[in-house]
C-alpha positions in Angstrom: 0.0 0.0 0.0 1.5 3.2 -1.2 2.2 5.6 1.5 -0.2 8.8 2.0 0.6 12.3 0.0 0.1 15.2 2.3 -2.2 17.9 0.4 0.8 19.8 -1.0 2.4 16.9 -2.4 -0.7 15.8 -3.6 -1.5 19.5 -5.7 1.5 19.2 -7.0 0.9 15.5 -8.7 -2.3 17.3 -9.9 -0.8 20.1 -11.6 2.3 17.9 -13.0 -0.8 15.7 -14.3 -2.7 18.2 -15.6 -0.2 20.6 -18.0 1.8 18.3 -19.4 5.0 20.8 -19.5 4.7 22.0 -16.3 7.8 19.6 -15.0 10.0 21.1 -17.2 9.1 24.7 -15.9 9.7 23.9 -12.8 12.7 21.9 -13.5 14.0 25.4 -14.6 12.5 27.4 -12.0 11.9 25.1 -8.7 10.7 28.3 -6.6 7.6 28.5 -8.5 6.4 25.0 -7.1 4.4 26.6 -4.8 2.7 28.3 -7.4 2.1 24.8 -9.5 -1.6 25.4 -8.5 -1.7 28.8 -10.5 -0.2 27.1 -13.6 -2.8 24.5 -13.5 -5.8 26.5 -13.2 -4.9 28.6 -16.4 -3.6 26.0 -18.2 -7.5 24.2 -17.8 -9.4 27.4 -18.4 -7.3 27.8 -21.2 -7.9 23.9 -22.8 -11.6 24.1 -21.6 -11.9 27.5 -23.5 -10.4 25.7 -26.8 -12.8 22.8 -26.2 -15.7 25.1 -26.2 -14.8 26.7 -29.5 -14.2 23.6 -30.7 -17.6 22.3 -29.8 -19.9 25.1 -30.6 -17.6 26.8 -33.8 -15.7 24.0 -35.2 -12.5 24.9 -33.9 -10.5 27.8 -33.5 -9.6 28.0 -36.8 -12.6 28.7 -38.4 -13.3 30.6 -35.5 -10.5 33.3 -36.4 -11.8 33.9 -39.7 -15.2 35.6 -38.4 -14.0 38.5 -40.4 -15.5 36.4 -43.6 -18.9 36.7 -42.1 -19.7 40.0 -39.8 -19.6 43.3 -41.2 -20.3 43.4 -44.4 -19.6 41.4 -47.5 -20.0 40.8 -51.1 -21.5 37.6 -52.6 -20.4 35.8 -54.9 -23.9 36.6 -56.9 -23.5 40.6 -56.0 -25.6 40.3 -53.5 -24.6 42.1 -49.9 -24.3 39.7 -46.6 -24.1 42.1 -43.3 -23.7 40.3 -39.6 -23.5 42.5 -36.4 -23.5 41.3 -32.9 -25.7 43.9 -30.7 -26.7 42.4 -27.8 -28.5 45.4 -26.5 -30.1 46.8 -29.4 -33.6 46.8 -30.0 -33.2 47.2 -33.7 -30.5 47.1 -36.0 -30.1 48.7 -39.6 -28.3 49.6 -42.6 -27.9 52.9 -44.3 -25.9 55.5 -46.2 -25.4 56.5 -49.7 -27.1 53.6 -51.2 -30.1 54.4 -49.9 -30.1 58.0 -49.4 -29.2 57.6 -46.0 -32.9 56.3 -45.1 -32.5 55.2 -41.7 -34.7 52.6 -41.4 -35.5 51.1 -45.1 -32.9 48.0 -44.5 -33.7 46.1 -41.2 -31.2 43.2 -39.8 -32.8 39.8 -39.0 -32.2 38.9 -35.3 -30.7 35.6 -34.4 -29.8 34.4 -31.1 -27.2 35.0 -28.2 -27.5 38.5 -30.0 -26.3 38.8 -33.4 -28.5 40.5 -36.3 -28.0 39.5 -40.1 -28.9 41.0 -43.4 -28.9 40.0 -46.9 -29.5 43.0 -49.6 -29.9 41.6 -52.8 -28.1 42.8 -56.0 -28.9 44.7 -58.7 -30.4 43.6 -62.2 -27.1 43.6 -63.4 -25.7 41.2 -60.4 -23.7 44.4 -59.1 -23.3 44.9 -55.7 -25.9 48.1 -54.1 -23.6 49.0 -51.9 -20.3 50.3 -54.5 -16.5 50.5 -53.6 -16.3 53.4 -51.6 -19.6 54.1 -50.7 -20.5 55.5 -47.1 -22.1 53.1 -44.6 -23.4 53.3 -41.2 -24.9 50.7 -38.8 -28.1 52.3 -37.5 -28.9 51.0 -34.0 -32.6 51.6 -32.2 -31.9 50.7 -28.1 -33.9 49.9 -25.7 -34.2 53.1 -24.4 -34.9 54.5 -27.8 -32.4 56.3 -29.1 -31.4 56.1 -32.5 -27.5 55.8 -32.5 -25.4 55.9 -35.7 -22.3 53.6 -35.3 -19.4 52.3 -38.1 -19.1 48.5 -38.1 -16.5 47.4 -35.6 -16.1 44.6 -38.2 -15.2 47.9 -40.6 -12.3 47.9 -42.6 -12.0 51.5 -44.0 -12.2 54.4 -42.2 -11.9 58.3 -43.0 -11.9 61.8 -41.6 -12.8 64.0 -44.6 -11.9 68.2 -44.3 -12.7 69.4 -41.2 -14.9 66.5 -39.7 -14.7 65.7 -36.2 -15.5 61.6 -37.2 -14.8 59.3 -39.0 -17.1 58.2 -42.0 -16.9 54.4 -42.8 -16.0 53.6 -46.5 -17.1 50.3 -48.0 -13.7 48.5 -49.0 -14.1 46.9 -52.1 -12.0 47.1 -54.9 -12.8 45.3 -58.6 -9.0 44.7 -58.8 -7.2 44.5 -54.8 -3.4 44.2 -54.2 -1.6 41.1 -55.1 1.2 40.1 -53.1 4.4 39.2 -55.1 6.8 38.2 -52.4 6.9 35.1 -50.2 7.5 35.6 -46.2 11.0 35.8 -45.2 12.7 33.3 -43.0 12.2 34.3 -39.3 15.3 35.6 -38.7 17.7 33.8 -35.9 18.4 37.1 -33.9 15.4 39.8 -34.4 17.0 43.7 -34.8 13.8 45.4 -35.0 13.5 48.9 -36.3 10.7 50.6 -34.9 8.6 52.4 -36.7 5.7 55.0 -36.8 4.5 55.8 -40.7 3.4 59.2 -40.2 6.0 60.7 -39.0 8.5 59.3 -40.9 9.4 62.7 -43.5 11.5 65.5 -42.5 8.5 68.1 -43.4 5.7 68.7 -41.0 3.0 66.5 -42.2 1.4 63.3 -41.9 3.3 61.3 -44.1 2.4 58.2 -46.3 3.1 54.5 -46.7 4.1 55.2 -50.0 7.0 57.6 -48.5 7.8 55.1 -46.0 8.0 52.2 -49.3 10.1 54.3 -51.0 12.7 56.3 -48.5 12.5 54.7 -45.1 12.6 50.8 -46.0 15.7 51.1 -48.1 17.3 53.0 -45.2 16.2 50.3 -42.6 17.5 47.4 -45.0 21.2 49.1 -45.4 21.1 49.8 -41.7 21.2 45.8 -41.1 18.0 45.6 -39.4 15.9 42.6 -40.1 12.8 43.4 -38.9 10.1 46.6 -38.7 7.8 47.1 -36.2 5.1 49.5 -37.2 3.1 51.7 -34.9 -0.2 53.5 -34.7 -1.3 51.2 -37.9 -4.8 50.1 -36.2 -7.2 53.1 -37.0 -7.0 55.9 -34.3 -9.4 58.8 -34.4 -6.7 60.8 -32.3 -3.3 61.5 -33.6 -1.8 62.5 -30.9 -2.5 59.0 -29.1 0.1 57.5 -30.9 -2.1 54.8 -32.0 -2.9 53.7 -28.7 -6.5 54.9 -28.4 -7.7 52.9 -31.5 -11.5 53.0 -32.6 -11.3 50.7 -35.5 -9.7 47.3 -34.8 -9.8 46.2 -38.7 -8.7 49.5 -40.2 -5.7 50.2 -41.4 -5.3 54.2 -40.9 -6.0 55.8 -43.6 -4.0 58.7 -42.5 -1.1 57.3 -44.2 -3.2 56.0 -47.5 -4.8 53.0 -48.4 -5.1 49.4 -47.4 -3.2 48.0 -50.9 -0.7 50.7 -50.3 0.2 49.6 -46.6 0.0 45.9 -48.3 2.9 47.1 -51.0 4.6 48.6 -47.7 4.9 44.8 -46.0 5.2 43.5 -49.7 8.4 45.9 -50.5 10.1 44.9 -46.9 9.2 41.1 -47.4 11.1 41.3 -51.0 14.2 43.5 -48.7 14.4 39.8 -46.4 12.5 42.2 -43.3 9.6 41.0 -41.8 7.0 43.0 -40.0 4.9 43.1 -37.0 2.1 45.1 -35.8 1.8 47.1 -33.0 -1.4 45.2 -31.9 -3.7 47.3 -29.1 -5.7 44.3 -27.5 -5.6 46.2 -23.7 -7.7 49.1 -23.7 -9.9 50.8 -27.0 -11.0 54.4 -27.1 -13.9 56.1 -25.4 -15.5 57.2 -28.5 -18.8 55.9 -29.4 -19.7 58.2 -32.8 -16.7 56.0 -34.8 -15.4 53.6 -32.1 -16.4 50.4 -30.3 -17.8 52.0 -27.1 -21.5 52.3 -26.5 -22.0 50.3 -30.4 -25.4 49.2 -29.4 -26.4 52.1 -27.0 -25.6 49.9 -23.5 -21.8 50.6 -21.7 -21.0 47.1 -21.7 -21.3 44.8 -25.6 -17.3 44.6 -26.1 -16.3 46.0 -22.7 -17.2 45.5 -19.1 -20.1 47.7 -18.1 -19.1 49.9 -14.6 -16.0 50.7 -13.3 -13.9 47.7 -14.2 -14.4 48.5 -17.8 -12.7 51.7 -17.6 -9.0 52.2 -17.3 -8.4 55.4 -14.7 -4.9 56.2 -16.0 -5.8 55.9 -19.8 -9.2 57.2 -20.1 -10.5 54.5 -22.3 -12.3 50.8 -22.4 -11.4 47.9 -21.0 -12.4 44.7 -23.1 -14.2 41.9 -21.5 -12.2 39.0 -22.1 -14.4 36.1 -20.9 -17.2 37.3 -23.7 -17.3 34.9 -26.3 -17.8 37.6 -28.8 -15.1 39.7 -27.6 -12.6 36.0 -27.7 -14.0 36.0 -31.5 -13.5 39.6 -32.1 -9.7 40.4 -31.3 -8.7 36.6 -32.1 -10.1 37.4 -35.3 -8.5 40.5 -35.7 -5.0 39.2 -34.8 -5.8 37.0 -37.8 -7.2 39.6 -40.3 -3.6 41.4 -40.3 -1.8 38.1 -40.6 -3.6 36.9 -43.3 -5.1 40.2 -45.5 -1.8 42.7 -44.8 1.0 39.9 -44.3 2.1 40.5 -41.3 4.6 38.3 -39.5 3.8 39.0 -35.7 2.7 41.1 -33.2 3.9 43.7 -30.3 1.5 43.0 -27.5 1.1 46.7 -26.1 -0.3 46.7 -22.6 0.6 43.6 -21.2 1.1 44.6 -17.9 -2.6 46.2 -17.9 -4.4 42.7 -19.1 -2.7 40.8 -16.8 -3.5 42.5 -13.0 -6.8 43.7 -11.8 -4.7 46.7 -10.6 -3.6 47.3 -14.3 0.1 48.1 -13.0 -1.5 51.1 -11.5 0.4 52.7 -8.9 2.0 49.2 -8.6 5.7 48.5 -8.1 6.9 45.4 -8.7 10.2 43.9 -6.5 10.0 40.3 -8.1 8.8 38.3 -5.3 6.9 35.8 -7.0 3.8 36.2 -4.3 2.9 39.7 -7.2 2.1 37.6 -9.8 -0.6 35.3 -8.7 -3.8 34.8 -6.7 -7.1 37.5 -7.0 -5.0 40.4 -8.0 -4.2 38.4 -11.7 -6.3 39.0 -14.4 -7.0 35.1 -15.2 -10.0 36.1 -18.3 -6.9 38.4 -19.5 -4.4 35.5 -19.4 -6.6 33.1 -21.1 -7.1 35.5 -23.5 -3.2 35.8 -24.4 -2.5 32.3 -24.4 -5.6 31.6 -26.7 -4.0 34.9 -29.2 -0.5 33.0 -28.8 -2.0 29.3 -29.5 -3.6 31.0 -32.7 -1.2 32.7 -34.2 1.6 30.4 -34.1 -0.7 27.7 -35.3 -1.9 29.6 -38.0 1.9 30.7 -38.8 4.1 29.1 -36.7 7.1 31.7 -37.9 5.0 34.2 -36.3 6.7 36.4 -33.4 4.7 37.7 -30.7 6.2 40.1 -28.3 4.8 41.0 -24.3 4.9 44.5 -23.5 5.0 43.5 -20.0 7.1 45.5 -17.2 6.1 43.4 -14.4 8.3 40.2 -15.7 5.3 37.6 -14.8 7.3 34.2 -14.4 6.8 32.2 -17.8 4.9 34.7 -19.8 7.5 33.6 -22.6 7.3 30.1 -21.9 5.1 27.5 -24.0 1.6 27.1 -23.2 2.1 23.4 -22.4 4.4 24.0 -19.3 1.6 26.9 -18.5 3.6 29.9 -19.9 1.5 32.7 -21.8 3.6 31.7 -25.0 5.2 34.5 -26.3 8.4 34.5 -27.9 10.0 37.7 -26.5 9.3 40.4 -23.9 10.5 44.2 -23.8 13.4 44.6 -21.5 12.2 47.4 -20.2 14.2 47.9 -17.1 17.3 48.7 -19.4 16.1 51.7 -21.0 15.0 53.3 -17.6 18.6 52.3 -16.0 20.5 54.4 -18.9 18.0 57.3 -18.6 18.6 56.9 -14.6 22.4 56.7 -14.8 22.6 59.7 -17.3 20.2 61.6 -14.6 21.8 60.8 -11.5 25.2 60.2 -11.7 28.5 61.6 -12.8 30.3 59.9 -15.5 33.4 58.6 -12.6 30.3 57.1 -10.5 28.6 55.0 -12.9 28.4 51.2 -11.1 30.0 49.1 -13.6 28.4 45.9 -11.8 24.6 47.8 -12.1 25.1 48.0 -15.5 25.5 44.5 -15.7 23.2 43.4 -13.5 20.4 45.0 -15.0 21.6 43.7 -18.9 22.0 40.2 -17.4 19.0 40.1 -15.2 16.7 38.0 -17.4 14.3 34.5 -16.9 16.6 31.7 -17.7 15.1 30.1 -21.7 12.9 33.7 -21.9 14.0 35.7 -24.4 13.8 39.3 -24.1 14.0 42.2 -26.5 17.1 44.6 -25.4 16.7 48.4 -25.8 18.7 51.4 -25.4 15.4 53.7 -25.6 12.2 53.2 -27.6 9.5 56.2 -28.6 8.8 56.3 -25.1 12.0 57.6 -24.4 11.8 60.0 -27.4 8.6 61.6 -26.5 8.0 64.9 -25.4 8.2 65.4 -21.4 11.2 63.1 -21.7 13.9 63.1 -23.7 16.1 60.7 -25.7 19.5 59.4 -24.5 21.4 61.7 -27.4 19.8 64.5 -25.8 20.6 63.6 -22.2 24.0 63.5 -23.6 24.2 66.5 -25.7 21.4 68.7 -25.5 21.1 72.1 -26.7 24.8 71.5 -27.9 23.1 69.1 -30.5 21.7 72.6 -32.1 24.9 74.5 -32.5 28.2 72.0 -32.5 27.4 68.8 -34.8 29.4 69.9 -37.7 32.1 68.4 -38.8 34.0 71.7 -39.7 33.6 73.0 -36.0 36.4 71.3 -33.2 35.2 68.7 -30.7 33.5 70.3 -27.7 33.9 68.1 -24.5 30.1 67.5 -24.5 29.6 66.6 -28.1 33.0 64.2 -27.8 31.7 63.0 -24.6 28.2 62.6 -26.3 28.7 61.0 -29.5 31.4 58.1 -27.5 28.7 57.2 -24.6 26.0 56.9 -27.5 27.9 54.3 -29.2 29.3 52.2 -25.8 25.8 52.5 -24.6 23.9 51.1 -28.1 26.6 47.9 -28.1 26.4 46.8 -24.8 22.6 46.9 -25.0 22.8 44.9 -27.9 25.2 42.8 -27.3 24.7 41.9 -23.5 21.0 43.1 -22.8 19.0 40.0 -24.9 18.0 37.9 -27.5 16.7 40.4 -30.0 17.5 44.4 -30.0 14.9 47.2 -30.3 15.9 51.0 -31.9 13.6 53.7 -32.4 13.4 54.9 -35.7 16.1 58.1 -35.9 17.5 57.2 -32.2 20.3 55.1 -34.5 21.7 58.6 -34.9 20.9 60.6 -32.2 17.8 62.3 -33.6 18.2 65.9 -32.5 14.6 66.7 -31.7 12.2 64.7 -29.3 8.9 63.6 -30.7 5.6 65.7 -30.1 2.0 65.2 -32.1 0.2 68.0 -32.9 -2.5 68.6 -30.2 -4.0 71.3 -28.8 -0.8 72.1 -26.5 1.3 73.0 -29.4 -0.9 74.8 -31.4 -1.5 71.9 -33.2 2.2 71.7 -34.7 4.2 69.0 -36.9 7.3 70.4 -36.0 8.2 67.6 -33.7 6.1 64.7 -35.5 8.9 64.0 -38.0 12.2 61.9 -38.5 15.1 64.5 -40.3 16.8 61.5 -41.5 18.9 64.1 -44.1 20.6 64.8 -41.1 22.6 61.6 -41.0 23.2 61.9 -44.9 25.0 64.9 -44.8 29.0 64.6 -44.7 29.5 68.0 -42.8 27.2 66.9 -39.6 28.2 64.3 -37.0 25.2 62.5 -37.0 26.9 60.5 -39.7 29.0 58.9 -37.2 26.5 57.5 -35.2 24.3 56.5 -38.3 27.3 54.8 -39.7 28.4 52.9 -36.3 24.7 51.6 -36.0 25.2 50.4 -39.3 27.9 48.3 -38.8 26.9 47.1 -35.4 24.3 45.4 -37.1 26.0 44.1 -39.3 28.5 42.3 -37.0 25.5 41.1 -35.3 24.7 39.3 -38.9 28.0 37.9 -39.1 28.2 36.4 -35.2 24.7 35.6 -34.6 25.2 37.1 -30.7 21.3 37.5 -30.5 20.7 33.8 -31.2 24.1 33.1 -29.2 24.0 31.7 -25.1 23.7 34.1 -22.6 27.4 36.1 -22.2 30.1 35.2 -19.9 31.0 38.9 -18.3 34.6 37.9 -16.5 35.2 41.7 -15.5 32.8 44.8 -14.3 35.7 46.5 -12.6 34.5 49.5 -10.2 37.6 51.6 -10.0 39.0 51.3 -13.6 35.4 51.4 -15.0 35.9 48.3 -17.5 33.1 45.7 -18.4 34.5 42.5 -20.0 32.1 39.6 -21.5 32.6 37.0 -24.3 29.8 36.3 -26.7 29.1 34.3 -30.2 33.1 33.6 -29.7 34.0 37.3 -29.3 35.4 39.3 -26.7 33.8 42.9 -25.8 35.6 45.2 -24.0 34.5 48.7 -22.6 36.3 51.2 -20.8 33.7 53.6 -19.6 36.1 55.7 -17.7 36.1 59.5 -18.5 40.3 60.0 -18.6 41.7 56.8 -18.1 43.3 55.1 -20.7 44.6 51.5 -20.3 47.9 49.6 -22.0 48.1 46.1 -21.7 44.9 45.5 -19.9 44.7 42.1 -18.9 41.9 40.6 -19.8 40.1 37.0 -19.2 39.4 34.6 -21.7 38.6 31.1 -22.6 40.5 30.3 -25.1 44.1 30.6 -26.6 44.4 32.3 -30.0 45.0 35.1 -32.1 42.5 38.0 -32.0 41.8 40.6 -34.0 39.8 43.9 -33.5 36.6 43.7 -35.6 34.6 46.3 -34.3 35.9 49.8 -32.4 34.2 52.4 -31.3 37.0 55.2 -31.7 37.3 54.7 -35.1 37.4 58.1 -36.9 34.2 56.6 -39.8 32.6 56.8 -36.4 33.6 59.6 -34.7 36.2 58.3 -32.6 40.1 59.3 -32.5 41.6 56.3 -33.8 43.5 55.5 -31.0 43.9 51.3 -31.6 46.5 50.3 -34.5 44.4 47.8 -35.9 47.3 46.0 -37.3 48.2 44.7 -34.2 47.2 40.9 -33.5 46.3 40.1 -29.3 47.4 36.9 -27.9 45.3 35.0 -25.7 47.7 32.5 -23.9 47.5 30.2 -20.9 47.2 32.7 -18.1 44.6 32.2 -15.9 42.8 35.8 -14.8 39.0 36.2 -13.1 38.2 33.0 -13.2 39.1 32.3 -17.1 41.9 29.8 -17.9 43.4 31.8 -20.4 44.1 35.7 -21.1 45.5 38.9 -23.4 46.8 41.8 -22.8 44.9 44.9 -25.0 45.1 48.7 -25.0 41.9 50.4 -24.2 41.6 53.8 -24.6 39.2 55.6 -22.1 35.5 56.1 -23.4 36.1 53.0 -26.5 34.5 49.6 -27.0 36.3 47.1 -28.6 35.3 43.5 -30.2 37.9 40.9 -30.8 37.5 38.1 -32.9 39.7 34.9 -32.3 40.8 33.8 -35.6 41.6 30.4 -34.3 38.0 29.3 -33.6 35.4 29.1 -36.4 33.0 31.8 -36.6 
C-alpha cells in the first residue's frame, strides 16, 4: 500500500498531471512550485476555453476567420451579406449612400445569443448596391430608444474628410485588390527590430504616407542591417496625438497614411528586402468614443467591454475589453488574424501587457520580483486566457510568427510554452534597461557610474525567456522626456554637430557614450535588439503630435533622416556605427548566441568584460583613463583581432587602436578564465575581438 501524500504533495501531482510541461518549468525554475496550483488553473481554463470553441464553432480555426462573415460582404452573386453582434439593441439597420441615407429602409434579421443578419440583394445587373467606396453606417434603435449611428467594428475602412470631427466608414471593395508578389521571409535567428511610426516618418511637417515610407525609409532600414520593422499607430485611431494607442477601428488600417493596398505594398516591399513586420497590436484598452469607435455600439456601456467601473481604465481614459465574452474571444482573435492573413504581417507587439494581466492594471504598482505579485485574485486570469488563446492562434496559423509582451512586471513564464503553462510569447521588452540608462545619465557623474549595475540589470533575465534589449524606444523619445542623445548632448546638438567646427567636451563626450551604450545593450542586454526609428543617430529633436498644447504643430512629428546623410554633420557617425553594429551582429549571430560570460565589471578602472558568439567585448567607460596592456580574461588561446571599435574616426572616434596589431590569448589564468591577453583600451572605447583560431 502506497504511503499517504500530504495535500501539497498531492496538488503538486495534480498540476504535473494536468499541463503536461509544467515539470519542465519547474525543472527550470523550482521556486515557482508553490505556485504549481496557479499554472494549473490557467492551463484548464485555457484547454476548456479551446474545447468550447471547438464544440460550438468547429475549432478555432474557423473561428479566427469571423472577419468572412460579420460586417459586411460581397457575394459571390452581387448580392450584400451584413452580420453585427448587438446584444442590447432593440433594432439594427443599414444605411448611407445607397439608400439615401434612409435610416430605417434596411432592417437586420435577429438571431440568437444577439447577433443580427442581413442580406440586400443585387442589382439587375448582379452588381453589388452598396459600391467600392460608398459610405455606410450601422443604424442602432436601443432599448431606451435612441437612434444611434455607429461604423461597423467589423469595418475595414475608415476616414476623416476636411474638417470632420468623425470618422465616416468607407465600404472597401476594390474590382482589382493588391496582389502580393513576395513570399515571407525566414524568421530571422536574432530579431533587430527597427521601430517604426509611418506618419511621421518625412522630414516636413505632415502626416506622411506608406508610400514615402515604401520608398525612402525601408531602403534606409534594410542598409542599416535591421531585419525586422515594427510599425506603430497602424490600427485606425481617431486621435493622432495617441500615438495609435487609443484605437477606434480594430480592422482598419489608418488611412491617414493612405490606403489598405498601399500599406500591403509597404509589407510587400520589406518582405522582398528579407525584413519581416509586425504590428503594433492594441488588444488592452480601445478608445472612449462611441460616434466611430467600439464603445457604447449598441447604446448599452457594456457589448465589447465591461459595463461599470472595471471596464474603464483610470490612468488611460478608455475601455477595458471583456475577455471572458465569447464575442469579444471571437472579435480580437479574429483580428490578430485579419492582419496576418489580409496585410501579411509576420507577428505582433502586445502593447499593454502589464494592464491585461492584473486587476490593478500596474496602476500605482511596483513590482520587486517576489513571485507572491504575480498570482492569486490580484491576476487578471479572463486576461491571461485570453493571451494564451492569441498566442496558441497565431503560431498555429503561422508558426514563424513572433509575438512580443509589453510587460514591465516580468510575470514568471509569460514567454514560456503554453504546455508547461507559460503565456507563450516568444520575447518580452526589457524594459528595465532603457530606464537604468536614462537613470544613470540623470543621477550620476560619469566617474560614478556602477560598472556591476550596469551589468546586473543587462544580465538580469528568466533563464530560456528571451527578451527584446533596448537602449530607448519612442517612449523615451517623446515629449516630457527626452532621448539618450539628448541627455547627452542637449542644446549643444543645435549649434556644434558639424564636422567643420572642433570637438566640444560634451559633443566628444556625447557621441562616445551613445555608441558604448547602443553595443552593450545589444550585445549583453537580450536575444533580439529594439531601436527607435532616428535614435540610431541621435535624432536631434524629441517627438511631439500635434495637439491642442502645441498649437497643433508637426514640428516635432517628423524623422530629419537628411541629417545623418549629410558629410558635414556628425550625425553621420553615429548613423554609420549603428550600421555596422548590425552588421556584426549578422555575421556572429550574438542575438541567437547563449547568454554572455562577463569575467570583469571592474568599479575603479570602470571596465566591463564579457565573451559572446566567440567574441570578446571590452569597454572602458572611464572618463580619462586610458589602459595599455589591460589584462583581460578569456577562454580560449588564440589570435584575435579587432573587428569592431568604437574610436574609429568613420565613427567619430580618435583612432587611437593600430588595428594592425594581433592580441594573444595565452595560458594565463585571470577572473576566473583559464586563459588571457593583454589589449590597449583607450578611455570612453568599446572594442570587439574576434579569435581567428576558432570558427565563426
Amino acid at each position: 500500500m502506497a504511503a499517504p501524500t500530504s495535500g501539497a504533495e498531492g496538488a503538486l501531482a495534480a498540476a504535473l498531471a494536468d499541463v503536461p510541461g509544467l515539470s519542465r518549468l519547474l525543472e527550470i525554475d523550482p521556486y515557482l512550485k508553490p505556485y504549481a496550483g496557479d499554472f494549473q488553473r490557467r492551463y484548464k481554463l485555457f484547454t476548456q476555453t479551446l474545447k468550447n470553441i471547438e464544440e460550438c464553432e468547429g475549432g478555432i480555426d474557423k473561428f479566427s476567420k469571423s472577419y468572412e462573415t460579420f460586417g459586411v460582404h460581397r457575394c459571390a452573386d452581387g448580392g450584400l451579406y451584413c452580420k453585427e453582434w448587438a446584444p442590447g439593441a432593440e433594432g439594427v439597420f443599414l444605411t448611407g449612400d445607397f439608400n439615401g441615407w434612409n435610416p430605417f429602409s434596411y432592417p437586420y434579421k435577429k438571431l440568437e445569443y444577439g447577433k443580427w443578419e442581413l442580406y440586400i440583394p443585387p442589382k439587375q445587373n448582379k452588381s453589388s448596391i452598396v459600391p467600392h467606396g460608398s459610405k455606410l453606417k450601422v443604424v442602432i434603435t436601443s432599448k431606451s430608444g435612441e437612434i444611434l449611428y455607429r461604423i461597423s467594428p467589423w469595418a475595414k475602412y475608415v476616414v476623416r474628410e476636411g474638417d470632420n470631427v468623425n470618422y465616416d466608414w468607407i465600404q472597401w471593395d476594390p474590382e482589382l485588390p493588391y496582389q502580393f508578389k513576395h513570399s515571407r521571409p525566414n524568421k530571422p535567428k536574432g530579431l533587430r527590430i527597427y521601430e517604426s511610426h509611418v506618419g511621421i516618418s518625412s522630414h516636413e511637417g505632415k502626416v506622411a504616407s506608406y508610400k514615402h515610407f515604401t520608398r525612402n525609409v525601408l531602403p534606409r532600414i534594410k542598409d542599416l542591417g535591421y531585419n525586422c520593422i515594427q510599425l506603430m499607430a497602424i490600427m485606425e485611431h481617431a486621435y493622432y496625438a495617441s500615438f495609435g494607442y487609443q484605437v477606434t477601428s480594430f480592422f482598419a488600417a489608418s488611412s491617414r497614411y493612405g490606403t489598405p493596398d498601399e500599406l500591403k505594398e509597404l509589407v510587400d516591399t520589406a518582405h522582398s528586402m528579407g525584413i519581416i513586420v509586425l504590428l503594433d497590436a492594441v488588444h488592452s484598452h480601445a478608445s472612449k468614443n462611441s460616434e466611430d469607435g467600439l464603445n457604447k455600439f449598441d447604446g448599452t456601456d457594456s457589448c465589447y467591454f465591461h459595463s461599470g467601473p472595471r471596464g474603464n481604465h483610470d490612468l488611460w481614459d478608455s475601455r477595458l475589453f471583456a475577455y471572458s465574452s465569447w464575442e469579444v474571444l471571437r472579435f480580437l482573435l479574429s483580428n490578430l488574424r485579419w492582419w496576418l492573413e489580409e496585410y501579411g504581417f509576420d507577428g505582433f507587439r502586445f502593447d499593454g501587457v502589464t494592464s491585461m494581466l492584473y486587476h490593478h492594471h500596474g496602476i500605482g504598482q511596483g513590482f520587486s520580483g517576489d513571485y507572491s505579485e504575480y498570482f492569486g485574485l490580484q491576476v487578471d486570469e479572463d486576461s491571461l486566457v485570453y493571451l494564451m488563446l492569441a498566442n496558441h492562434l497565431v503560431h498555429l496559423i503561422f508558426p514563424d510568427c513572433i509575438t512580443i509582451a509589453e510587460d514591465v512586471s516580468g510575470m514568471p513564464a509569460l514567454c514560456c510554452p503554453i504546455t508547461q503553462g507559460g503565456g507563450g510569447f516568444d520575447y518580452r521588452l526589457a524594459m528595465a534597461i532603457p530606464d537604468k540608462w536614462i537613470q544613470i545619465l540623470k543621477e550620476f557623474k560619469d566617474e560614478d557610474w556602477n560598472m556591476g549595475n550596469i551589468v546586473h540589470t543587462l544580465i538580469n533575465r528568466r533563464y530560456l525567456e528571451k527578451c527584446i534589449a533596448y537602449a530607448e524606444s519612442h517612449d523615451q523619445a517623446l515629449v516630457g522626456d527626452k532621448s539618450l542623445a539628448f541627455w547627452l548632448m542637449d542644446a549643444e546638438m543645435y549649434t556644434n554637430m558639424s564636422v567643420l567646427s572642433p570637438f566640444t567636451l560634451v559633443i566628444d563626450r556625447g557621441i562616445q557614450l551613445h555608441k558604448m551604450i547602443r553595443l552593450i545593450t545589444h550585445a549583453l542586454g537580450g536575444e533580439g535588439y529594439l531601436n527607435f526609428m532616428g535614435n540610431e543617430f541621435g535624432h536631434p529633436e524629441w517627438l511631439d503630435f500635434p495637439r491642442k498644447g502645441n498649437n497643433e504643430s508637426y514640428h516635432y512629428a517628423r524623422r530629419q533622416f537628411h541629417l545623418s546623410d549629410d558629410e558635414l554633420l556628425r550625425y553621420k557617425f553615429l548613423n554609420n556605427f549603428d550600421k555596422d553594429m548590425n552588421k556584426l551582429e549578422e555575421r556572429f549571430g550574438w542575438l541567437s548566441a547563449p547568454q554572455a560570460f562577463v569575467s570583469e565589471k571592474h568599479e575603479e578602472n570602470k571596465v566591463i568584460a564579457f565573451e559572446r558568439a566567440n567574441l570578446l567585448f571590452l569597454f572602458n567607460f572611464h572618463p580619462e583613463k586610458s589602459f595599455t596592456d589591460y589584462r583581460v580574461g578569456q577562454h580560449h588561446q588564440g589570435k584575435f583581432k579587432i573587428v569592431l571599435d568604437t574610436d574609429e574616426e568613420k565613427y567619430g572616434g580618435h583612432q587611437r587602436v593600430d588595428h594592425n596589431t594581433d592580441f594573444i590569448s595565452e595560458y594565463f589564468e585571470h577572473n576566473g578564465c583559464p586563459c588571457s591577453l593583454l589589449v590597449y583600451i583607450p578611455s570612453r572605447v568599446s572594442l570587439v575581438l574576434q579569435n581567428m583560431d576558432m570558427p565563426n
